[in-house]
C-alpha positions as CSV (number, residue, x, y, z in Angstrom):
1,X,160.3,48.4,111.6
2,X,158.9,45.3,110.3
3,X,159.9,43.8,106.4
4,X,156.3,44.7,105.4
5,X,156.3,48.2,106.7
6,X,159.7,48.9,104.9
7,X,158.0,47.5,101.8
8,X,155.1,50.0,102.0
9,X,157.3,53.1,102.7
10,X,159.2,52.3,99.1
11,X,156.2,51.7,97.5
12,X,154.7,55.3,98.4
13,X,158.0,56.8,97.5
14,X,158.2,55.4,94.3
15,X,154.2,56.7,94.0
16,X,155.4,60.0,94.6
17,X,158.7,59.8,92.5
18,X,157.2,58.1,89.6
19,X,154.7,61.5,88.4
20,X,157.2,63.7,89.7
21,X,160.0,62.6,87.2
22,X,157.2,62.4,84.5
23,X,156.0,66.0,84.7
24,X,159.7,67.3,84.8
25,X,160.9,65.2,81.9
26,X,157.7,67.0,80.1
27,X,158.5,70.3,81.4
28,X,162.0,69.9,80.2
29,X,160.5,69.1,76.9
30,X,158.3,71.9,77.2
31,X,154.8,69.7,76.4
32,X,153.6,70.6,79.9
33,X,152.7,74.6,81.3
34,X,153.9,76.0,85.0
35,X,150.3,77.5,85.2
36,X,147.3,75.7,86.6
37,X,146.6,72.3,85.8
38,X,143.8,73.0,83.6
39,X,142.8,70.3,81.3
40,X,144.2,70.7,78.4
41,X,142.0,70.8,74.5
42,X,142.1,67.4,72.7
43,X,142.7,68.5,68.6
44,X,141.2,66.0,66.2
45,X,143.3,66.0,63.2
46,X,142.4,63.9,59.6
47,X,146.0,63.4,57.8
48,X,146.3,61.5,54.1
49,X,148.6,59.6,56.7
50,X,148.8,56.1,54.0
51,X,148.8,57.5,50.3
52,X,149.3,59.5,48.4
53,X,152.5,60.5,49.9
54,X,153.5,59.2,53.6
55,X,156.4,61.8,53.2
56,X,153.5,64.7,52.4
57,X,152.2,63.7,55.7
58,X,154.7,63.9,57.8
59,X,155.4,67.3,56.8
60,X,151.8,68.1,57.2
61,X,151.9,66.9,61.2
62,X,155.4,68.3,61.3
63,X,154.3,71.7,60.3
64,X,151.6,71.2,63.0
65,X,154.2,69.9,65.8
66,X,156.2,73.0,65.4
67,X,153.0,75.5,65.8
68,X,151.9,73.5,69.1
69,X,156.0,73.5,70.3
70,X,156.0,77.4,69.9
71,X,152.3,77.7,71.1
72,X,152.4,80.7,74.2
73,X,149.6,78.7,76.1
74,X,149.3,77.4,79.4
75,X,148.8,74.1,78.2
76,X,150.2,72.4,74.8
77,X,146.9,70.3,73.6
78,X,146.6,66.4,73.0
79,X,146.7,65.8,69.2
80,X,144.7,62.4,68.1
81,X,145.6,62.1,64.4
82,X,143.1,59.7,62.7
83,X,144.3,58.6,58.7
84,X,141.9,59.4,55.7
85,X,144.3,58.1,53.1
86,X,142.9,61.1,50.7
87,X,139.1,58.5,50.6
88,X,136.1,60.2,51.1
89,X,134.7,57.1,53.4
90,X,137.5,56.6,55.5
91,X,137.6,60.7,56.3
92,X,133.7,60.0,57.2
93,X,134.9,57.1,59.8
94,X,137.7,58.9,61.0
95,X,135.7,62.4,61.5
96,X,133.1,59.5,63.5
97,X,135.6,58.4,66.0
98,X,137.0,62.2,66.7
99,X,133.7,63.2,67.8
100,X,133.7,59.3,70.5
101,X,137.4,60.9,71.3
102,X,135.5,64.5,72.2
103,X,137.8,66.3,70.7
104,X,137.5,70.1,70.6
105,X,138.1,70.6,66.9
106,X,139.2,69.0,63.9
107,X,141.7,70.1,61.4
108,X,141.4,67.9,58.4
109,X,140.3,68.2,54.6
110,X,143.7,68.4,53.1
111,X,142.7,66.1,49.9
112,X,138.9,65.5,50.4
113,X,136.6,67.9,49.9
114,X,134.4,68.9,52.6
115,X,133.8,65.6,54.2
116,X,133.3,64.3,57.7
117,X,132.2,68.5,57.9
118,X,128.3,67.2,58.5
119,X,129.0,65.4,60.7
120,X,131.0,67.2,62.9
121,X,128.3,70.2,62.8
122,X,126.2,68.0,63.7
123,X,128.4,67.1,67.0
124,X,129.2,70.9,67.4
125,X,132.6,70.5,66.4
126,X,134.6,73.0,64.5
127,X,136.4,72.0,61.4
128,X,139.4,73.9,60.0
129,X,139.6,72.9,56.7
130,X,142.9,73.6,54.1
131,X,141.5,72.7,51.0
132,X,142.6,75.1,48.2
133,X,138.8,74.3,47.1
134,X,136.2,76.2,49.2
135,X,132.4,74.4,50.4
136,X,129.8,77.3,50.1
137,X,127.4,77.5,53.4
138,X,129.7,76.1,55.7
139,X,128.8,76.5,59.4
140,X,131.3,75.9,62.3
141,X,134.3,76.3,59.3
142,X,137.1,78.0,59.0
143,X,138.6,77.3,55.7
144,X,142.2,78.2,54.2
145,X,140.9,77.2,50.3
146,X,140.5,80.5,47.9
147,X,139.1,78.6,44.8
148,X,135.7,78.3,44.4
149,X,134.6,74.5,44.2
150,X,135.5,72.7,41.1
151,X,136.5,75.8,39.2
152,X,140.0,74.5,38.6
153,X,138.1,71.2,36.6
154,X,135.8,73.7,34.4
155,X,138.6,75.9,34.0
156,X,140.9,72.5,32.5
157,X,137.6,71.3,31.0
158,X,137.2,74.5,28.3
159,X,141.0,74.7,27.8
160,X,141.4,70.7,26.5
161,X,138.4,71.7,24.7
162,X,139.8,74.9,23.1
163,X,142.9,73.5,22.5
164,X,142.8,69.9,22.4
165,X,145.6,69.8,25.0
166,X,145.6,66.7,27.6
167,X,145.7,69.6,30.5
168,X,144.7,67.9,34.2
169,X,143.2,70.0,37.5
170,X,143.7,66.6,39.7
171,X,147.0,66.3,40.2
172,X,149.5,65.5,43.5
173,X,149.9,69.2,43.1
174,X,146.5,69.8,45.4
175,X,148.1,68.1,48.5
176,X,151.6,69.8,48.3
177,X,151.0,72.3,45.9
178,X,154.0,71.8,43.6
179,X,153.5,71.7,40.4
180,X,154.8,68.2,38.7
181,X,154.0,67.0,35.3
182,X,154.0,64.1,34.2
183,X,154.2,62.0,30.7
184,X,150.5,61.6,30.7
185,X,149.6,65.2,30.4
186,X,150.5,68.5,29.1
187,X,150.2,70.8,31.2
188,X,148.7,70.8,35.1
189,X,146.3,73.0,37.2
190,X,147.5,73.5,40.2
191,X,146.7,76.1,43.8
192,X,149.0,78.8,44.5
193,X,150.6,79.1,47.6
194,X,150.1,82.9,48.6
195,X,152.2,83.6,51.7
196,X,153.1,86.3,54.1
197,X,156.6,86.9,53.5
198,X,157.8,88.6,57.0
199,X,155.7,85.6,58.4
200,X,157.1,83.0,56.1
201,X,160.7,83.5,56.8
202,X,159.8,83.7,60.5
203,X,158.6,79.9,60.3
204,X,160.6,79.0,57.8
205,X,163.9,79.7,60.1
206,X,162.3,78.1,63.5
207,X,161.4,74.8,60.7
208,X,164.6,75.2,60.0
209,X,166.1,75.1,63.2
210,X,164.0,72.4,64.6
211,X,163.8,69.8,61.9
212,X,167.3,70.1,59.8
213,X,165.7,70.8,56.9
214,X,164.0,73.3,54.7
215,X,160.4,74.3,55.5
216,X,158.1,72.4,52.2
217,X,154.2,74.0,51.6
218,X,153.1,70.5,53.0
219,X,154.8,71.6,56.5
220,X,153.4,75.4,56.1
221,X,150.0,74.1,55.2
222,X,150.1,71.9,58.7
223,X,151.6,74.9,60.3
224,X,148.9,77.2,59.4
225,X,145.8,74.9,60.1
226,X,147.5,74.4,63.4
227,X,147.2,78.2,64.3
228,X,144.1,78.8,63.3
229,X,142.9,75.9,65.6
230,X,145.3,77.5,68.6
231,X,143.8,80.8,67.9
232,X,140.1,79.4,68.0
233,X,140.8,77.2,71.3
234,X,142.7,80.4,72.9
235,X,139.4,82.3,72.3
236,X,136.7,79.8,73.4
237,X,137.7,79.3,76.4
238,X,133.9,79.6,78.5
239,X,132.0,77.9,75.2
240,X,131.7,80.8,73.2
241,X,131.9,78.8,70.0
242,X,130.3,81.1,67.3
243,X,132.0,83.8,68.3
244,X,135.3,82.6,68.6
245,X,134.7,80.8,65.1
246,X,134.1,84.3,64.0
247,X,137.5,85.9,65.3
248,X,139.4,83.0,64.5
249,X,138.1,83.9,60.6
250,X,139.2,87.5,60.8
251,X,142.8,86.1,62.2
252,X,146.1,85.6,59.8
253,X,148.8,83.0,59.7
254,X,151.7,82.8,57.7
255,X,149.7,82.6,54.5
256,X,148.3,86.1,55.2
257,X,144.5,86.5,55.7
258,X,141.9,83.6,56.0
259,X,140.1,84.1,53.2
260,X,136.7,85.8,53.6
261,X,133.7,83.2,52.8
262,X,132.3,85.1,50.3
263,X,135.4,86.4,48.8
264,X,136.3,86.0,45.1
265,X,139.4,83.8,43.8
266,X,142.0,86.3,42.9
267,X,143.3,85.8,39.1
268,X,146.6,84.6,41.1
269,X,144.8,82.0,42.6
270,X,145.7,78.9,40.0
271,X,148.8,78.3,37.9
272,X,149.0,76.5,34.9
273,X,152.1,75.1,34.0
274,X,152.8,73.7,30.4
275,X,155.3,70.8,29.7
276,X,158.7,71.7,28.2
277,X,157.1,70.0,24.4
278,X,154.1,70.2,23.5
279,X,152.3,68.1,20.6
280,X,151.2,70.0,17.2
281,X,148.2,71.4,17.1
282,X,146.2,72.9,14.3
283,X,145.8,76.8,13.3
284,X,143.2,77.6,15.7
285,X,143.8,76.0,18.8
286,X,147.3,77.6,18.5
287,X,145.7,80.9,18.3
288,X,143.6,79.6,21.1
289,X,146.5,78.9,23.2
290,X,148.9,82.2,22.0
291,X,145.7,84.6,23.4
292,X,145.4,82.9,26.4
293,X,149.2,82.7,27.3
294,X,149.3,86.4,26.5
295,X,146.3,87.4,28.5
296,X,147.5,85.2,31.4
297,X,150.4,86.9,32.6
298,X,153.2,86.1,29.9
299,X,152.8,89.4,28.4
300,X,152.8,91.4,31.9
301,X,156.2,92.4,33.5
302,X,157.3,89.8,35.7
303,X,154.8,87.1,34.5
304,X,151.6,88.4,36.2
305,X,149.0,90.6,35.8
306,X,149.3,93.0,37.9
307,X,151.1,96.7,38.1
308,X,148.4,97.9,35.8
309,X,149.2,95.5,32.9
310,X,146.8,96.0,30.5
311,X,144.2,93.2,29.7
312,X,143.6,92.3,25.8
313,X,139.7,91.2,26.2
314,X,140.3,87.5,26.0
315,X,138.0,85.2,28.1
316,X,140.4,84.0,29.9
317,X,141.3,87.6,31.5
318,X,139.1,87.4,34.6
319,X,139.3,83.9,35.6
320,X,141.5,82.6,38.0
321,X,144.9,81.6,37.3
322,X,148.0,82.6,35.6
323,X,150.7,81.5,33.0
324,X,153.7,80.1,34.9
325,X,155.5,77.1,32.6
326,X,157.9,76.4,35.8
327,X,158.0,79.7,37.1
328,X,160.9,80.7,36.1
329,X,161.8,84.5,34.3
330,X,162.1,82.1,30.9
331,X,158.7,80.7,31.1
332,X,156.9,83.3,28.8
333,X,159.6,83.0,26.0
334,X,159.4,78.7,26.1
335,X,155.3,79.3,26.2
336,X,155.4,81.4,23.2
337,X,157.9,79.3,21.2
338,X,156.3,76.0,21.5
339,X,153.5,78.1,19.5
340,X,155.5,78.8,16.8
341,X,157.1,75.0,15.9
């Protein structure tokens, strides 16, 4: 056998070798099925990857690793992740290059609010969108968000007028939803996170397990968007976009229910969490302030109103957030006595 011919046979060994170690070294890391070699959905996802908080987004896309690792499909789906940097313009140019990329759907809208959604309609791309703020008439949506949009800035709006207070609704608190004040303000707006709590510790263990560290609501929020989008992609297999839009809507994750479109905020929705001292104020914004910590869940066992506690008529009954002051048992009694210095 000539030196040429001997060259050849290597080279189409090493052809043959080469994929063959690749695919097992996947399949050992469980990023490739046993099923059909079906080609696998492309997810388009729009992280605040640069600021605020790099360590927010890594949590975010680590929540999201962990719900494609554990994913039962045949095929684990390419992720493209695309940085917004929580800027309006930059989500718009990064929602534009998804939809060159062809991606199947986009999970983004963490920070902004609703943008890059037109223009993915207009592709025919499906947005999930985790805003704690929802965009009315939304098509191709899902969205996580239970607050109506810009309620939370009214809401702080009449209470610095009522009480003169320097009370914010735009804080870091609407990325990782952890309340965190700072010497600037006096107290903060911030979402809720309402969770499933069978479903939570479920997560929270595998998070656990996989990442050596304790699951944060930045990695639950990632987590959740990424099952929705799962859920959609396991149902539209043959094109059926509306309607697996729709059944993805009616599905759960770990935070419960998706929230129905036309559902109203419930009263647990926002929290509003006071500093530890707060500045003298006159005779009627600290009346102003006493009703509305009393009507917001300080005066209800357990610090919320529910279990039938009675409400006291004060305008700030319905709307939707409650008294927490660091949510601990002690925050009622540290509300009420900064009302009586």
């Amino acid at each position: 056998m000539s030196v040429r011919s001997q060259e050849s046979g290597a080279a189409r060994r090493r052809a043959q070798v080469g994929p063959m170690m690749v695919v097992t070294v996947l399949m050992a890391l469980g990023l490739v099925g046993l099923g059909t070699a079906a080609r696998a959905a492309t997810i388009g996802v729009i992280l605040p990857g640069s600021w605020p908080s790099v360590q927010q987004a890594e949590a975010l896309q680590q929540g999201m690793t962990l719900a494609l690792k554990t994913w039962p499909g045949d095929s684990v789906p390419t992720l493209i992740v695309k940085d917004s940097a929580c800027d309006a313009r930059k989500a718009e140019l990064a929602a534009e290059e998804l939809i060159q990329a062809k991606v199947d759907i986009v999970l983004g809208n963490w920070c902004e609010i609703g943008n890059g959604a037109d223009r993915l309609k207009a592709a025919g791309i499906p947005l999930i969108s985790s805003n704690a703020e929802r965009v009315p008439g939304k098509e191709l949506q899902v969205q996580l968000g239970r607050i109506e949009l810009y309620a939370a800035e009214r809401i702080a709006t009449e209470l610095r007028r009522e009480t003169g207070l320097r009370i914010s609704a735009r804080t870091s608190c609407w990325l990782d939803f952890e309340a965190t004040l700072s010497e600037r303000v006096d107290a903060v707006l911030c979402p809720v996170l309402a969770v499933d709590k069978t479903r939570w510790d479920q997560v929270a263990n595998t998070y656990a397990a996989a990442f050596r560290k304790p699951i944060s609501p930045s990695a639950a929020r990632g987590y959740a968007a990424m099952e929705l989008a799962l859920n959609y992609l396991r149902r539209a297999k043959g094109g059926k976009v509306t309607a697996a839009l729709r059944d993805t809507q009616a599905s759960t994750t770990l935070f419960g229910p998706v929230p129905a479109a036309d559902a109203p905020a419930p009263t647990t929705a926002l929290q509003l969490v006071f500093a530890q001292h707060l500045p003298k104020m006159g005779p009627q914004a600290t009346q102003t302030l006493e009703k509305l910590v009393k009507s917001k869940g300080c005066g209800c066992p357990g610090g919320t109103l529910r279990d039938g506690c009675p409400k006291d008529g004060s305008p700030w009954s319905d709307m939707p957030f409650v008294v927490r002051g660091g949510g601990t048992p002690a925050a009622c009694s540290t509300a009420i006595s900064v009302l009586e210095l």
